[in-house]
C-alpha positions in Angstrom: -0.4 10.1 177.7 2.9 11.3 176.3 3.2 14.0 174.5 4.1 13.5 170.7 7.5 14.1 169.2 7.3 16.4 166.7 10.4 16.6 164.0 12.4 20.1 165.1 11.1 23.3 162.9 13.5 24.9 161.2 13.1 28.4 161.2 15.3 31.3 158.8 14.6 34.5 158.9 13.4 36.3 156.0 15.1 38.6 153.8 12.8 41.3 154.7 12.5 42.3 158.3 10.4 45.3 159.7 12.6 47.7 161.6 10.1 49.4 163.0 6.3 50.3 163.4 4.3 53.4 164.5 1.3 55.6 164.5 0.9 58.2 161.6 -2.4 59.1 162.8 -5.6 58.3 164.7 -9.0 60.3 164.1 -12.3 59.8 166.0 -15.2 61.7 166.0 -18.6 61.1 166.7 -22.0 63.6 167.4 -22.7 61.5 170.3 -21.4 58.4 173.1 -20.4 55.4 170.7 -22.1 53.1 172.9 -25.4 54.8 172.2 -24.4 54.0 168.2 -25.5 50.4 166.9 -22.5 48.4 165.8 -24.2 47.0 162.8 -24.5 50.9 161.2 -20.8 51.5 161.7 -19.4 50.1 158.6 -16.1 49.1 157.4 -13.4 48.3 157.6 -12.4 50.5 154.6 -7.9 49.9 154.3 -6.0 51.6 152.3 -2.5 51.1 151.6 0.7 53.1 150.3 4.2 53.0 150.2 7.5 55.7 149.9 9.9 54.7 147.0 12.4 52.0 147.9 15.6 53.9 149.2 18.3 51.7 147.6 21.2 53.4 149.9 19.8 52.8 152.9 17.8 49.6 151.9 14.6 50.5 153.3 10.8 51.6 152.4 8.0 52.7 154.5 4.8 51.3 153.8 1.6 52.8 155.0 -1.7 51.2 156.0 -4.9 53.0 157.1 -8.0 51.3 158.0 -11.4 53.0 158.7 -14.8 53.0 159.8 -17.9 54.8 159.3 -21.4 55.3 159.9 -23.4 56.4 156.8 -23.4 59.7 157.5 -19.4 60.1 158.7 -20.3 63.0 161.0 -22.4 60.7 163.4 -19.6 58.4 163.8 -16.1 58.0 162.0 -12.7 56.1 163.3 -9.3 55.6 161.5 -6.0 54.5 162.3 -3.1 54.7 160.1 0.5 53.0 160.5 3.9 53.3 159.3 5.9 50.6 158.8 9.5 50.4 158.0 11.7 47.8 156.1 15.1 47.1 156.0 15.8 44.6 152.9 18.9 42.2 152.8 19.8 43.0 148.9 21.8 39.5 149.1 18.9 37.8 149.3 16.0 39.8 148.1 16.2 41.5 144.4 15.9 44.9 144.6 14.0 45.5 141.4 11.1 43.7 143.4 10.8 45.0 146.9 8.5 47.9 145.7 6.3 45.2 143.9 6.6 43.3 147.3 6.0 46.2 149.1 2.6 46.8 147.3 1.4 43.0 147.8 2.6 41.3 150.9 3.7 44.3 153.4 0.5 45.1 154.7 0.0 41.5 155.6 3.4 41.7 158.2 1.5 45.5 159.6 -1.8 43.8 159.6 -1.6 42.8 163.3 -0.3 45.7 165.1 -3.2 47.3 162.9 -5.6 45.1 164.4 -4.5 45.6 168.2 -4.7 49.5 167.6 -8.3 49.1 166.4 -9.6 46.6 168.9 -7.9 48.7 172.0 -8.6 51.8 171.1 -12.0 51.1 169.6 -12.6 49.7 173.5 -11.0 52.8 175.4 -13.4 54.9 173.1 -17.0 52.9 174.1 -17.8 51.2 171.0 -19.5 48.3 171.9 -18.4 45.6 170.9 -15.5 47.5 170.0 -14.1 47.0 166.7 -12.4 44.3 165.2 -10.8 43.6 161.9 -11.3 40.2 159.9 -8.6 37.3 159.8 -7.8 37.8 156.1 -6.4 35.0 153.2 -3.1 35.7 152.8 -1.6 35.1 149.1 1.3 33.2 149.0 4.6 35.5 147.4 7.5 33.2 145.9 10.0 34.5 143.7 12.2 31.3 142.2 15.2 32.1 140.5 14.2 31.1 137.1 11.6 34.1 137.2 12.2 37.5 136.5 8.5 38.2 138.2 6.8 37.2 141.6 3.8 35.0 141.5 1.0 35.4 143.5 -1.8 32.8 144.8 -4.2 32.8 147.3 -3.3 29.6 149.9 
């Protein structure tokens, strides 16, 4: 059977690209092997999210996003793994007034994966088992239209 033809996707790139992404920090501890420790009492994930001010001469901001796991009682078992992501914005295309306000709401969701990977690989390397994984997550849909001064947000 044929394959079906498909119309051409046209693909732009968007005004905001990241520029590049690294490790802040990785902490793991535990008061004994994590394969001896039942996945179901690690909880989490736990993310947390920040962001440096948006540098207008340069046209970039760094956006941060930690993600963590814990048993109950953090000194049997605790994992984290924070990123650093940074933007560069195309001002031409993107109002400045709003890439902190973007920042806040959609970057995480572009550092998301390279957060996942961390977790998962180094969750293995360390002997949880199943190692850890983070959940596929709805993403909101940003638009900003030129007849509004603010972004609106919905879930898709």
């Amino acid at each position: 059977m044929p394959p079906t033809q498909r119309p051409a996707v046209v693909v732009s790139e968007h005004a905001i690209q990241l520029e590049f992404i690294g490790v802040k920090e990785v902490i793991f501890r535990a008061s004994r092997p994590p394969i001896s420790i039942p996945r179901e009492s690690i909880n989490g994930p736990q993310y947390n999210l920040g962001r440096a001010d948006y540098d207008a001469e340069q046209k970039r901001i760094q956006v941060f996003s930690k993600v963590e796991f814990a048993t109950s009682d953090p000194k049997e078992f605790t994992f984290s793994v924070e990123l650093v992501g940074q933007f560069v914005i195309n001002e031409e295309s993107f109002p400045s007034n709003l890439v902190e306000d973007w920042a806040d709401r959609a970057a995480m969701y572009i550092i998301l994966p390279y957060l996942r990977e961390h977790v998962y690989s180094l969750s293995l390397r360390i002997g949880v088992n199943p190692p850890l994984m983070l959940p596929l997550l709805q993403l909101p849909k940003y638009t900003i239209t030129a007849a509004q001064s603010e972004p609106q947000m919905a879930t898709a």
